[in-house]
Rosetta silent file (secondary structure, phi, psi, omega in degrees, C-alpha in Angstrom):
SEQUENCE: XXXXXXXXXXXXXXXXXXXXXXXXXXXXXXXXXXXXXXXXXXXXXXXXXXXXXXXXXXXXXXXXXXXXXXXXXXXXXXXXXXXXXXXXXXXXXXXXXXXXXXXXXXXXXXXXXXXXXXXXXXXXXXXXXXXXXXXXXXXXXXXXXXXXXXXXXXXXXXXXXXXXXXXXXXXXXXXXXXXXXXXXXXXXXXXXXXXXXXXXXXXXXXXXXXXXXXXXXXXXXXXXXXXXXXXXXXXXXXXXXXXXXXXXXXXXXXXXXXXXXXXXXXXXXXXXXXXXXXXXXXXXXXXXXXXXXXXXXXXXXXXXXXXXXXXXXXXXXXXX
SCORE:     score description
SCORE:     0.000 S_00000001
   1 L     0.000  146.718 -167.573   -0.828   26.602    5.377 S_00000001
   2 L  -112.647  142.216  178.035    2.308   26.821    2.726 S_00000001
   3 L   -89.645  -35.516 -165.971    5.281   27.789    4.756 S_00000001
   4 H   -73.069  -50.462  170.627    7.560   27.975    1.969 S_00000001
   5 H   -18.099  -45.349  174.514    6.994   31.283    1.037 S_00000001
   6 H  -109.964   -4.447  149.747    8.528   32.578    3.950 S_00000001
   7 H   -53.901  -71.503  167.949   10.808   30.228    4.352 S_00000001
   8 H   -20.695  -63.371 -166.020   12.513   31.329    0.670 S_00000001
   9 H   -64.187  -73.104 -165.449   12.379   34.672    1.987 S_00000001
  10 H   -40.497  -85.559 -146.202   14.235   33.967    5.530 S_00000001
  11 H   -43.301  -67.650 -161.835   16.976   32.024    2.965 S_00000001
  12 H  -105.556   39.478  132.477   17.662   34.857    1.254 S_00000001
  13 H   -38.596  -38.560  159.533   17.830   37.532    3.511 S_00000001
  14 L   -92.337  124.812 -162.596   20.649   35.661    5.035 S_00000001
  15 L   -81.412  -14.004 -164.870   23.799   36.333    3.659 S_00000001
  16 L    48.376  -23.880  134.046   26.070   34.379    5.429 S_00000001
  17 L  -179.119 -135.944 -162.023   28.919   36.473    5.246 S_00000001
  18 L  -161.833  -39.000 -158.232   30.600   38.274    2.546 S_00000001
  19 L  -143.364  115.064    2.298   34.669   38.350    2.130 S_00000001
  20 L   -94.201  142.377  173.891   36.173   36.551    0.664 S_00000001
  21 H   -53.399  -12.986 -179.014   33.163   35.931   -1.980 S_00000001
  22 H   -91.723   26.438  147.067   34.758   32.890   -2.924 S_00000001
  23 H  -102.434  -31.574  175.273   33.996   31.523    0.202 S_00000001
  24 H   -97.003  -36.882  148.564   30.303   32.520    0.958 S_00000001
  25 H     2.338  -96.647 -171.817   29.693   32.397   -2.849 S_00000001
  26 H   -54.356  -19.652  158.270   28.973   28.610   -2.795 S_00000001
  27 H   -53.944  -36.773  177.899   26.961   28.959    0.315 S_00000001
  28 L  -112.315   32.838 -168.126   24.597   30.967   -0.944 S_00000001
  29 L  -117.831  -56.785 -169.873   24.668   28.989   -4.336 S_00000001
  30 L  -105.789   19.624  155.971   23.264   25.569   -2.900 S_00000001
  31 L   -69.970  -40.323 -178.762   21.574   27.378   -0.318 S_00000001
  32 L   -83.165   29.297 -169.211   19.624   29.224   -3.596 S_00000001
  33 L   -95.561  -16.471 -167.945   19.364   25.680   -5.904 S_00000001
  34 L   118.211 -149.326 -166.583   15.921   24.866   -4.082 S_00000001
  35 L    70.364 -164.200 -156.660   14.277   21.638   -3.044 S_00000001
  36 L   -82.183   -1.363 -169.437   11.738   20.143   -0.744 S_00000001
  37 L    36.539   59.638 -175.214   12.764   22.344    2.404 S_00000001
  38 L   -88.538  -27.738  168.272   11.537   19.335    4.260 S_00000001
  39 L   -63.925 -109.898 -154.618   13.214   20.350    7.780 S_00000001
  40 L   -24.364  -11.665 -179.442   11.843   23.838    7.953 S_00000001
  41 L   -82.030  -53.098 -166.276    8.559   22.730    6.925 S_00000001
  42 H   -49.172  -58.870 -178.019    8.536   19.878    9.684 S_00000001
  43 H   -38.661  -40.319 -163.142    9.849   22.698   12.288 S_00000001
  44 H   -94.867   -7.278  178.585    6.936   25.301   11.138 S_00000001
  45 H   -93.644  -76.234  168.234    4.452   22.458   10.803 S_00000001
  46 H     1.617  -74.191 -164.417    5.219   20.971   14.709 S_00000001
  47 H   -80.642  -11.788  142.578    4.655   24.177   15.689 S_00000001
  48 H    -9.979  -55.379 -170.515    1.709   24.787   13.857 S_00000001
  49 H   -49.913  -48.697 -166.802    0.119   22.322   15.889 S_00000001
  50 H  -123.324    9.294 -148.939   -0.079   24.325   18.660 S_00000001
  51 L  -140.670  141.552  164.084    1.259   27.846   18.454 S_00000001
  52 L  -102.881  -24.009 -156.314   -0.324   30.042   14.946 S_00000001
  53 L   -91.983   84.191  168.032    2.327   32.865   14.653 S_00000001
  54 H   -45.364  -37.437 -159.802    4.867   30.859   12.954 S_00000001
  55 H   -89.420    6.542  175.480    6.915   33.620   11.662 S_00000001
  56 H   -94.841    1.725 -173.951    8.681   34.437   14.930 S_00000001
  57 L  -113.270  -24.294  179.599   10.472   30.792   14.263 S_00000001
  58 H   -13.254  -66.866 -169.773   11.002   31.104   10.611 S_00000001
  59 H   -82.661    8.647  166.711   14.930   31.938   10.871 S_00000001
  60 H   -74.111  -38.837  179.887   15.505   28.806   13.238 S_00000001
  61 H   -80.795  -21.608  166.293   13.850   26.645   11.103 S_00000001
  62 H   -57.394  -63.555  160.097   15.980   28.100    8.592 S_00000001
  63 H   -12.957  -81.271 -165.429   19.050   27.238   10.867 S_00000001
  64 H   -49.003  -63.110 -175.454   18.139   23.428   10.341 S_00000001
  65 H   -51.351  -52.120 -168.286   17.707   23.657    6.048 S_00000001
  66 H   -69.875   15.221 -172.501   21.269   25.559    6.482 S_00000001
  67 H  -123.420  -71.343  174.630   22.741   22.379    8.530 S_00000001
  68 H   -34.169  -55.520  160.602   21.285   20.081    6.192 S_00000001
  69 H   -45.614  -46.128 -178.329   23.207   21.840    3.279 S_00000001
  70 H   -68.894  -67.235  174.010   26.357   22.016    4.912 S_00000001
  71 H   -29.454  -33.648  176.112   26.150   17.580    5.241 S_00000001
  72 H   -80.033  -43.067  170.159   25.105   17.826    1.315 S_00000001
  73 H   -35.674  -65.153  176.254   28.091   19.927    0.650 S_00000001
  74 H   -48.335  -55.287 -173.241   30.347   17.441    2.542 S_00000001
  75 H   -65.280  -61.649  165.507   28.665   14.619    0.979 S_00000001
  76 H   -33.189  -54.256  168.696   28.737   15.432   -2.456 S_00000001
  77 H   -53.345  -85.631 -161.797   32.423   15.578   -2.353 S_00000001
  78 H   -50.926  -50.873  176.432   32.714   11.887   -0.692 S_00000001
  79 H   -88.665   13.970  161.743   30.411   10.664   -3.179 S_00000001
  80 L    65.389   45.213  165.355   31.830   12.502   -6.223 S_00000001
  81 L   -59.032   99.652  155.999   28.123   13.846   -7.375 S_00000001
  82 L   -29.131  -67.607 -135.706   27.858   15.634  -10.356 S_00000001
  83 E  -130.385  121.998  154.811   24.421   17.121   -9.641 S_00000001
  84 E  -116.946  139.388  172.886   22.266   18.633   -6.909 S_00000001
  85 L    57.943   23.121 -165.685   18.932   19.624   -7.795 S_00000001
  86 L    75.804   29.862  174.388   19.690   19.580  -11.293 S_00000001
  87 E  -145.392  167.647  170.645   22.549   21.624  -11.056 S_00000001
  88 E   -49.467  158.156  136.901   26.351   21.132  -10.693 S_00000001
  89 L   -44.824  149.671  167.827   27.990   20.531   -7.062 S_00000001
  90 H   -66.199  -26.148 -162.409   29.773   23.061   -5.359 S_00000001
  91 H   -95.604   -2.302 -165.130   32.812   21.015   -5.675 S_00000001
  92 H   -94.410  -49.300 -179.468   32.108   19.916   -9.683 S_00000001
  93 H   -64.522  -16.833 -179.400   31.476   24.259   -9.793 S_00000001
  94 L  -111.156 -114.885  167.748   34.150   24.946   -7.958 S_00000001
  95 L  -155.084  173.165 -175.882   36.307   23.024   -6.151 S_00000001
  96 H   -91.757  -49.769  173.322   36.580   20.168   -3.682 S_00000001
  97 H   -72.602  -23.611  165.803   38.560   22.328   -1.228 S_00000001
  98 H   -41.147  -50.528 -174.931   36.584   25.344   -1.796 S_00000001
  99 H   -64.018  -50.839  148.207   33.669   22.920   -0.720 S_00000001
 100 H   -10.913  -56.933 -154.152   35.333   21.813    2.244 S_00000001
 101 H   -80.868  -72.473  176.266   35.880   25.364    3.389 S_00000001
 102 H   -65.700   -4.479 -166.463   32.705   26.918    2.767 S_00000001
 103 H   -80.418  -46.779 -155.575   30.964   23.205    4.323 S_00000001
 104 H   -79.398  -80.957 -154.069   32.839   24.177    7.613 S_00000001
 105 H   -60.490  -32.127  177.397   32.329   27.870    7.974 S_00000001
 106 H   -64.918  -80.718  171.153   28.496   26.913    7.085 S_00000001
 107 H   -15.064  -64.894 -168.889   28.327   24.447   10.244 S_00000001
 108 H   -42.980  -66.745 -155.298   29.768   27.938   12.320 S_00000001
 109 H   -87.532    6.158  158.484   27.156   29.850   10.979 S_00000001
 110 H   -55.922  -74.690  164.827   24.400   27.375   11.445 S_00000001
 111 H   -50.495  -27.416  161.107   25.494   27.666   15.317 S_00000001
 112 H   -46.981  -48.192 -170.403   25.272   31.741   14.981 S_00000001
 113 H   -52.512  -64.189  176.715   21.815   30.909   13.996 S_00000001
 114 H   -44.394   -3.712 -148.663   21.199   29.102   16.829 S_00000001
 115 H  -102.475  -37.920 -151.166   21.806   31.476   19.616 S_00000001
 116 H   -97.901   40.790  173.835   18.838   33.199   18.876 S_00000001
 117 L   -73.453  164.495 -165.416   16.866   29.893   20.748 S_00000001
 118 L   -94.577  132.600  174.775   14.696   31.413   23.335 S_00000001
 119 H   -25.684  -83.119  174.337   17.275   31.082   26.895 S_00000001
 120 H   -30.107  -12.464  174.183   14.984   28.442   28.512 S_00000001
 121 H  -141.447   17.698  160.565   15.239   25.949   25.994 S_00000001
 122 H   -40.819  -65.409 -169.949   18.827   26.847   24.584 S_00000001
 123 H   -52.385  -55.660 -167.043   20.943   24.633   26.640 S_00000001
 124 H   -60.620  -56.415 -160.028   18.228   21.177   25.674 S_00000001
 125 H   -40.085  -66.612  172.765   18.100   22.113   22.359 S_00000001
 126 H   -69.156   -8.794  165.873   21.638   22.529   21.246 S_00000001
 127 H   -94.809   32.581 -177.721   22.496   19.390   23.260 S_00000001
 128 H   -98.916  -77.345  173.086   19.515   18.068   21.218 S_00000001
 129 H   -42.134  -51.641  172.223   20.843   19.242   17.936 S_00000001
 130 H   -39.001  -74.783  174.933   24.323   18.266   18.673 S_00000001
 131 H   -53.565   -3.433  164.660   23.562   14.494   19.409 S_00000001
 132 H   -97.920  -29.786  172.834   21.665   14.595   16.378 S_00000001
 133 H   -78.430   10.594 -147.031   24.561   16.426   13.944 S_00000001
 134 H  -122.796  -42.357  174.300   27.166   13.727   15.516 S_00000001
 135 H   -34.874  -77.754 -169.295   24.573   11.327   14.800 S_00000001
 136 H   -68.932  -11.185  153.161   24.122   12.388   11.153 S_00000001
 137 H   -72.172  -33.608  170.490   27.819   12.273   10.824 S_00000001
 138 H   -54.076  -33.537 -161.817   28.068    8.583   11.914 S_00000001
 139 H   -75.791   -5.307  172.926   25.496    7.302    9.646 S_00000001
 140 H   -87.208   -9.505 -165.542   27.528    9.079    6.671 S_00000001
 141 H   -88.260  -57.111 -164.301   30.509    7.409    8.142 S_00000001
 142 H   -75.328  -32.485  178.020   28.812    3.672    8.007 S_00000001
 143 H   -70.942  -11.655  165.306   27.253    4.295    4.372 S_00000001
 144 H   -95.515  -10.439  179.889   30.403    4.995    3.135 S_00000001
 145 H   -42.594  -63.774 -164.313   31.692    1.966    5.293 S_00000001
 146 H   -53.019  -38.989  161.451   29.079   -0.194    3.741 S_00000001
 147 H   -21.185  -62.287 -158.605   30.474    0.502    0.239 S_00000001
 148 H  -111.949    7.236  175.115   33.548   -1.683    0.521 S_00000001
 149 L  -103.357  142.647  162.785   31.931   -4.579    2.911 S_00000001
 150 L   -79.915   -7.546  170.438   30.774   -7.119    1.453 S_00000001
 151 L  -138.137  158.299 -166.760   27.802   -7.724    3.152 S_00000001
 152 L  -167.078   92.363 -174.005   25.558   -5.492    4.998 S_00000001
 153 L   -44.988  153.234  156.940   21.738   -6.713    6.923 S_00000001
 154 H   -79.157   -3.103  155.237   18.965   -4.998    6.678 S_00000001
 155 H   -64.514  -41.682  140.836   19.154   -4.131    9.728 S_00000001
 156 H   -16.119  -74.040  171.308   22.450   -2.430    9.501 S_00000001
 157 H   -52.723  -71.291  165.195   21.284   -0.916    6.931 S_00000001
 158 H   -28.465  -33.111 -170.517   18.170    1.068    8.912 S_00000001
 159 H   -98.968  -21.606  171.530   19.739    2.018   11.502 S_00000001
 160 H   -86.291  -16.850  158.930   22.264    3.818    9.386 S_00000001
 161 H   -65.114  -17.381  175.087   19.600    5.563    7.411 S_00000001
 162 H  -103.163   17.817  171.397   18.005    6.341   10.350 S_00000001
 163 H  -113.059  -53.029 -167.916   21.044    8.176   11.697 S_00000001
 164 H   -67.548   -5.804  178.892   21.974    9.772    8.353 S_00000001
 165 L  -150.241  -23.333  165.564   18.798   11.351    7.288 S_00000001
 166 H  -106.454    9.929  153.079   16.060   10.892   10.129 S_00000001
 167 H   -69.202  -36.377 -177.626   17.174   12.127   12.856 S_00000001
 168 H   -47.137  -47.863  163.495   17.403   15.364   11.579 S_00000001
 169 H   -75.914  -37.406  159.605   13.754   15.031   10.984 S_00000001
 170 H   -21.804  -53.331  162.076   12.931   14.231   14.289 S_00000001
 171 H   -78.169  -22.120 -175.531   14.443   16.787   15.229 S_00000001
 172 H   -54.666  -64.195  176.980   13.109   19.167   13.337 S_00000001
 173 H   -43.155  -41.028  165.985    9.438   17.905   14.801 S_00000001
 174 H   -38.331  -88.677 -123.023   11.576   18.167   18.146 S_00000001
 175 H   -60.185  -27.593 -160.057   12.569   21.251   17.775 S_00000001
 176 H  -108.191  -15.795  159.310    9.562   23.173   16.641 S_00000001
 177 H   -71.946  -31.342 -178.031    7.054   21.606   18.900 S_00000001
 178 H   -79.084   -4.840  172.289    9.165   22.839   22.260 S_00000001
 179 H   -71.746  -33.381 -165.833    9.577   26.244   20.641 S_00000001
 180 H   -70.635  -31.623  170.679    5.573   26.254   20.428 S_00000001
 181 L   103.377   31.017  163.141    5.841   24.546   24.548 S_00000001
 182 L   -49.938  157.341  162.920    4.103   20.879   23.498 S_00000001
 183 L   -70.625  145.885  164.441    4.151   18.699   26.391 S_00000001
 184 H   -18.505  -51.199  172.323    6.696   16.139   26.888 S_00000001
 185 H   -59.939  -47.166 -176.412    4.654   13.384   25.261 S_00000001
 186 H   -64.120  -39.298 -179.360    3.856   15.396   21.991 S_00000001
 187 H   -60.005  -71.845 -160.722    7.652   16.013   21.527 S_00000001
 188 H   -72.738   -3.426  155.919    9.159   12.846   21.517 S_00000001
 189 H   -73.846  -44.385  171.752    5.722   11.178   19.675 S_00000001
 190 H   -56.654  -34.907 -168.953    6.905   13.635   16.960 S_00000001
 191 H   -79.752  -26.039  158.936   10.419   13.116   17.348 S_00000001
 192 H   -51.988  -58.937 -161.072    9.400    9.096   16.732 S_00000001
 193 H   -84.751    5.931  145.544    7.428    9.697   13.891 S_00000001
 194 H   -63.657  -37.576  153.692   10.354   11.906   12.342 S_00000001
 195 H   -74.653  -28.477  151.145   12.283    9.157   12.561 S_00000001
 196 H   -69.527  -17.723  178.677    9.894    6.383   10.896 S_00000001
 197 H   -88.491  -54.246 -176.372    8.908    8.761    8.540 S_00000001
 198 H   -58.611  -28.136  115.729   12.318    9.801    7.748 S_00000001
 199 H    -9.217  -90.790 -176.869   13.169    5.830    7.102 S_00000001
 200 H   -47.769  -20.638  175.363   10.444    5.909    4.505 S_00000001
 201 H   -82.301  -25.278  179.987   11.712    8.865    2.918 S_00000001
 202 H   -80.469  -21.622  157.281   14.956    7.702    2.527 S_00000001
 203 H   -35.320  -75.277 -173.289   13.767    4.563    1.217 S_00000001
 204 H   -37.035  -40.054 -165.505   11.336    6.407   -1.345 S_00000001
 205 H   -62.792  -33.244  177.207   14.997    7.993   -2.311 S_00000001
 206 H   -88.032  -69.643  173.223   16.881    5.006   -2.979 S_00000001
 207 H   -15.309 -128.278 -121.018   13.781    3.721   -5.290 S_00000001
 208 H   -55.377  -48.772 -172.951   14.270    6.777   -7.055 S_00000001
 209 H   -27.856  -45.476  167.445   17.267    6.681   -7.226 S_00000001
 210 L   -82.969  -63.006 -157.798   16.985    3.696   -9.834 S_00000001
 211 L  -115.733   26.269  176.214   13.579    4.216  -11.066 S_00000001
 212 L   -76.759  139.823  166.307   13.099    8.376  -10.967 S_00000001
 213 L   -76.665  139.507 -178.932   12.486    9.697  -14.367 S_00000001
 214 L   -61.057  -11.017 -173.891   15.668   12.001  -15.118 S_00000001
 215 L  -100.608   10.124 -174.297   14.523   15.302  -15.892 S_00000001
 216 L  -130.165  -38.881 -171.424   12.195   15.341  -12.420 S_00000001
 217 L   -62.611  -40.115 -177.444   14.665   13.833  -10.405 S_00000001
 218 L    65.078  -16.553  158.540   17.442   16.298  -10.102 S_00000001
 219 L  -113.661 -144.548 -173.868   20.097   14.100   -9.358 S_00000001
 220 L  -100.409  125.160  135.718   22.195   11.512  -11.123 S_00000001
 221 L   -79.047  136.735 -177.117   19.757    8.418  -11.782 S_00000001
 222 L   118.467   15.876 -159.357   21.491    5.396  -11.018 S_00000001
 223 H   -76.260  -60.898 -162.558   24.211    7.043   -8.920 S_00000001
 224 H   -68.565  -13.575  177.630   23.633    4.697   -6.254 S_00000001
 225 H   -91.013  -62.646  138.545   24.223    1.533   -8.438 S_00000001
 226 H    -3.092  -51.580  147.454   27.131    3.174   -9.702 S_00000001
 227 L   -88.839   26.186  169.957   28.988    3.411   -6.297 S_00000001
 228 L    34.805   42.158  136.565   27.693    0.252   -4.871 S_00000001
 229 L   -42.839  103.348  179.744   25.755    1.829   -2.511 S_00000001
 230 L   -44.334   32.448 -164.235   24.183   -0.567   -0.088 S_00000001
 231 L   -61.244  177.234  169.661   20.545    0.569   -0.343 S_00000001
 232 H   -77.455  -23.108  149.669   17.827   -1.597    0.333 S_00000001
 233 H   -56.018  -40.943  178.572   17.470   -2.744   -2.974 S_00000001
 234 H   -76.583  -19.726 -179.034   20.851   -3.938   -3.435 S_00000001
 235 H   -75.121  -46.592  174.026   20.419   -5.931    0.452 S_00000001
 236 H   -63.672  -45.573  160.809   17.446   -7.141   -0.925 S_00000001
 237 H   -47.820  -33.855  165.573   18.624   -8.253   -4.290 S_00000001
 238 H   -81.675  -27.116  174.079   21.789   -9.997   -2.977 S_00000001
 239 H   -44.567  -67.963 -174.470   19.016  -11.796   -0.511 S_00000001
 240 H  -105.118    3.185  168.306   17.227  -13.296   -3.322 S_00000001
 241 L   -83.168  144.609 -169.242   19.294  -13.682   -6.305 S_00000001
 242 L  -122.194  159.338 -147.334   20.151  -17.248   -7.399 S_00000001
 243 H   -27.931  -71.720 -158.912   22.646  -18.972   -9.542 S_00000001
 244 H   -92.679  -23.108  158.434   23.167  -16.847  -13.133 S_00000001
 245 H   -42.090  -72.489  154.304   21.443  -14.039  -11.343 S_00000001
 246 H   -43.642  -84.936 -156.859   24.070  -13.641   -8.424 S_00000001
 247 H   -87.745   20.457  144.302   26.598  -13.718  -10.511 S_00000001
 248 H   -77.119  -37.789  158.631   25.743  -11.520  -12.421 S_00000001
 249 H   -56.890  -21.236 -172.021   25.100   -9.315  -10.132 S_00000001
 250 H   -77.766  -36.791 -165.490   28.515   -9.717   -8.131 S_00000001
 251 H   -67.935  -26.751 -164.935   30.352   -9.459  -11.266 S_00000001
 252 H   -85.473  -20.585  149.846   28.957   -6.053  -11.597 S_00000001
 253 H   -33.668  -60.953 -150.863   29.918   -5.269   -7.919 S_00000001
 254 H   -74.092  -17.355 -160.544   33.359   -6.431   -8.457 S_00000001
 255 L   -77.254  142.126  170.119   34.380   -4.410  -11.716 S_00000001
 256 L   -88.823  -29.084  169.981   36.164   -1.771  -11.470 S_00000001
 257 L  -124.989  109.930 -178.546   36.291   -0.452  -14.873 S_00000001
 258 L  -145.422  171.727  159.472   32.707   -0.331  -16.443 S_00000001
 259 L   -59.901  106.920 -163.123   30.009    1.734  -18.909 S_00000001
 260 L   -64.633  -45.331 -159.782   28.299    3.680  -16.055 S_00000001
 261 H   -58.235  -50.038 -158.487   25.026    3.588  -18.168 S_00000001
 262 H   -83.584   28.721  162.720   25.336   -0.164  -19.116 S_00000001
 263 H  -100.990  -53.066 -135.642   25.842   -1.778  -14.806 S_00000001
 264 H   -55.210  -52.132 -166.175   22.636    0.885  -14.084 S_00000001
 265 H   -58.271  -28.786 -178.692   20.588   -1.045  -16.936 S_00000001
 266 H   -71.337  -38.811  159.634   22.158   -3.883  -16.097 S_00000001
 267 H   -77.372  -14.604 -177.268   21.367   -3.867  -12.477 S_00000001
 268 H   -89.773  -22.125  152.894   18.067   -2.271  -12.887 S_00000001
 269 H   -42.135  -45.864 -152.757   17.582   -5.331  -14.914 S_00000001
 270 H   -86.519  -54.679 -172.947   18.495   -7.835  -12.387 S_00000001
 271 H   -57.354  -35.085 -175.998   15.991   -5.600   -9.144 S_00000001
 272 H   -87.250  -10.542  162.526   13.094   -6.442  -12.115 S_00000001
 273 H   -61.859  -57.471 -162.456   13.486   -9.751  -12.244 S_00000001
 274 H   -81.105   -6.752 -167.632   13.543   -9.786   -8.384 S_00000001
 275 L    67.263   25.557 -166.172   10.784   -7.661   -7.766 S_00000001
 276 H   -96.403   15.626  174.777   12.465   -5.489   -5.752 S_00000001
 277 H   -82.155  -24.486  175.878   10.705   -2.188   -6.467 S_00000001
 278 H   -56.249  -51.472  171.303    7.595   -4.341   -4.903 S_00000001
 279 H   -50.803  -73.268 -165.031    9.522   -4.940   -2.195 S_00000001
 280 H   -60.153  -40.263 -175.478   11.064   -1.500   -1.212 S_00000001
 281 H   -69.565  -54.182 -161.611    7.567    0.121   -1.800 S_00000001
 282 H   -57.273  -33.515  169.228    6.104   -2.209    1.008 S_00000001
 283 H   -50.882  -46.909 -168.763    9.189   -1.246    3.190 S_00000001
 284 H   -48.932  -66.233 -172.738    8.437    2.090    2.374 S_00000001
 285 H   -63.126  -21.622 -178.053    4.812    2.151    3.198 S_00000001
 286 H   -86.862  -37.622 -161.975    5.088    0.142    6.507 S_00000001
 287 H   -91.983  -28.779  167.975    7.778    2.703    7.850 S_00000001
 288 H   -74.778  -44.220  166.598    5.021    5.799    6.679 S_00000001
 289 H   -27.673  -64.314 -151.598    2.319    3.564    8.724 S_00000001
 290 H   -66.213  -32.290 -174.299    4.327    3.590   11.858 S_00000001
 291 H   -81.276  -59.117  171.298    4.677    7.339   11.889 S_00000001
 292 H   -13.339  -88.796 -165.573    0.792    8.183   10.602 S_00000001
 293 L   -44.217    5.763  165.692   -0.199    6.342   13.154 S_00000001
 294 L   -67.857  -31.068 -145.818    1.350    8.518   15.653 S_00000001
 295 L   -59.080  -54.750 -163.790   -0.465   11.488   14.452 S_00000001
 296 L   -47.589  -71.683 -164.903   -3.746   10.636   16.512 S_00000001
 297 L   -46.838   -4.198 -162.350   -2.325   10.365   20.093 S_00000001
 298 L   -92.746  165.044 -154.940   -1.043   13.803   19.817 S_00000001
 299 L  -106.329   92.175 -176.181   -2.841   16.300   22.007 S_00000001
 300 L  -159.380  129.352  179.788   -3.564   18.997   19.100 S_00000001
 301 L   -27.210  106.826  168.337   -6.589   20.255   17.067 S_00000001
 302 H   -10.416  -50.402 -164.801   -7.904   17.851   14.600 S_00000001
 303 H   -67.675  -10.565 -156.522   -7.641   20.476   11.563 S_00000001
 304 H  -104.341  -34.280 -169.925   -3.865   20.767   12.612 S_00000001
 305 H   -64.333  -55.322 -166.982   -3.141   16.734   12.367 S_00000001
 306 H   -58.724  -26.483  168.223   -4.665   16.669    9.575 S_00000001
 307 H   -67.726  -16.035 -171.978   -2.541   18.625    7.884 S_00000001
 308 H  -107.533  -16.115  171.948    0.676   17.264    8.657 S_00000001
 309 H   -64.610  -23.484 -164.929   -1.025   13.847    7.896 S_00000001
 310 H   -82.239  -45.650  149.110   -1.237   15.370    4.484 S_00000001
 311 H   -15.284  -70.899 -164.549    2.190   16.581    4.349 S_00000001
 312 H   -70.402  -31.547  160.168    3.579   13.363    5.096 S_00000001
 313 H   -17.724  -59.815  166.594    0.690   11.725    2.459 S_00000001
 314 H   -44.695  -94.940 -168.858    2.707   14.135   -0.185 S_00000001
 315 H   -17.358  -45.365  178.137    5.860   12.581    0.821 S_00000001
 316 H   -87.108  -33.976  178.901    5.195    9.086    0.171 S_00000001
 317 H   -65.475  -18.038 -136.927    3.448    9.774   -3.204 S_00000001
 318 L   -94.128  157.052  165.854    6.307   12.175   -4.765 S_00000001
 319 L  -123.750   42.252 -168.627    8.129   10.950   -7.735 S_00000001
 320 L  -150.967    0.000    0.000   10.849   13.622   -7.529 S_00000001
């Protein structure tokens, strides 16, 4: 079943407000740029499992893609992004306080959204969501941490990718199996494999990040080499580089004034030597395992699994 269709439509039907347009403007500018709608999908797939009439959940799941936006808004600014989706930022179209402004007032109406949770599962929910947005602000808080330390584990590393970008899928699987009324078990097996899955996606991201062709990609490649973004590539790469290797890489760490294009080649140089796109896909793929293998225990029609096994199947193949 494709979802998106009526997802699109729920986006733009909501307007978010109106006056002044240069506040709602930009809202409904990287609300309309696109992308994988991967929350709203998870939410309408969850419930999928066990519920068919989807379309009474539609603008909830919506809710989530508009929470997710507002954190890209926000982010974009702290990492000084040209490009989302192949298009300027709100703050490179605009402004950085503009962005600010409309990021916050988004967050508001993301809780408007919410209200319309069915009473009985209001209260869990939004302390669900909450502990999950507070969440996804720490883990933006330690990746920009991670920037200026000089060292940073792989370990470190996981767990803040797995606050900054999977809980939110978790929740999403959260959130749309208890609107459908899964059992206890099915939620939080979902809400697991939203988080191992969401690990692998963000993985897949930083690989692309480096080795996405640009015109598919939609964002800047090489961004993350370019801020000395800790990814798992660069944790790996300081792991195994040795003597002219290390320092080359470190010098390219250290500089301050550089060619953006010539550290990306230069560092993209250094990860092929190391093998570390071998590496990160086996990270990748072991972190999509653990969540597959969830899919079975769940108590839901075969024809239903399979589909969100396919879903996630998509996920780890894209090149975008």
């Amino acid at each position: 079943m494709n979802f998106l269709p009526a997802i699109e439509k729920e986006i733009a039907r909501q307007k978010f407000g109106r006056q002044p347009e240069s506040l709602y403007e930009p809202i409904r500018y990287i609300m309309h740029l696109g992308g994988k709608r991967l929350r709203p999908v998870l939410v309408c797939l969850a419930y999928s499992l066990y519920k068919k009439e989807v379309q009474k959940i539609i603008p909830l799941a919506v809710a989530v893609e508009a929470f997710h936006n507002f954190t890209l808004l926000h982010d974009d600014i702290m990492d000084n992004a040209p490009l989302r989706r192949g298009k300027p930022t709100v703050h490179e179209k605009w402004n950085a306080n503009t962005a600010i402004l409309s990021g916050d007032v988004m967050l508001v109406k993301v809780y408007n959204m919410l209200l319309a949770l069915p009473d009985k599962h209001l209260k869990n929910l939004l302390r669900a969501f909450n502990t999950c947005a507070a969440e996804v602000c720490e883990g933006q808080q330690w990746d920009m941490e991670f920037e200026t330390r000089a060292t940073v584990t792989e370990k470190e590393y996981i767990n803040m990718i797995r606050l900054k970008t999977a809980v939110l899928l978790g929740f999403s699987l959260e959130l749309g199996a208890t609107l459908a009324g899964a059992p206890a078990k099915d939620r939080k097996l979902l809400r697991d494999m939203g988080w191992n899955i969401g690990i692998g996606f963000q993985l897949k991201d930083d690989l692309l990040d480096v080795y996405a062709d640009q015109k598919d990609f939609g964002k800047q490649v090489g961004g993350d080499i370019i801020a000395n973004k800790k990814t798992y590539l660069l944790i790996r790469a300081l792991e195994k580089a040795e003597g002219t290797q290390a320092t080359e890489l470190k010098k390219w760490l250290a500089a301050t004034s550089f060619d953006k294009a010539e550290k990306v080649q230069a560092v993209t140089a250094i990860y092929d030597a190391l093998n570390i796109r071998t590496d990160t896909e086996r990270k990748i793929k072991s972190y999509f395992k653990k969540g597959l293998g969830a899919i079975k225990k769940l108590s839901a029609p075969a024809a239903r699994l399979t589909q969100l096994e396919n879903y996630f199947l998509e996920l780890l193949a894209r090149q975008k």
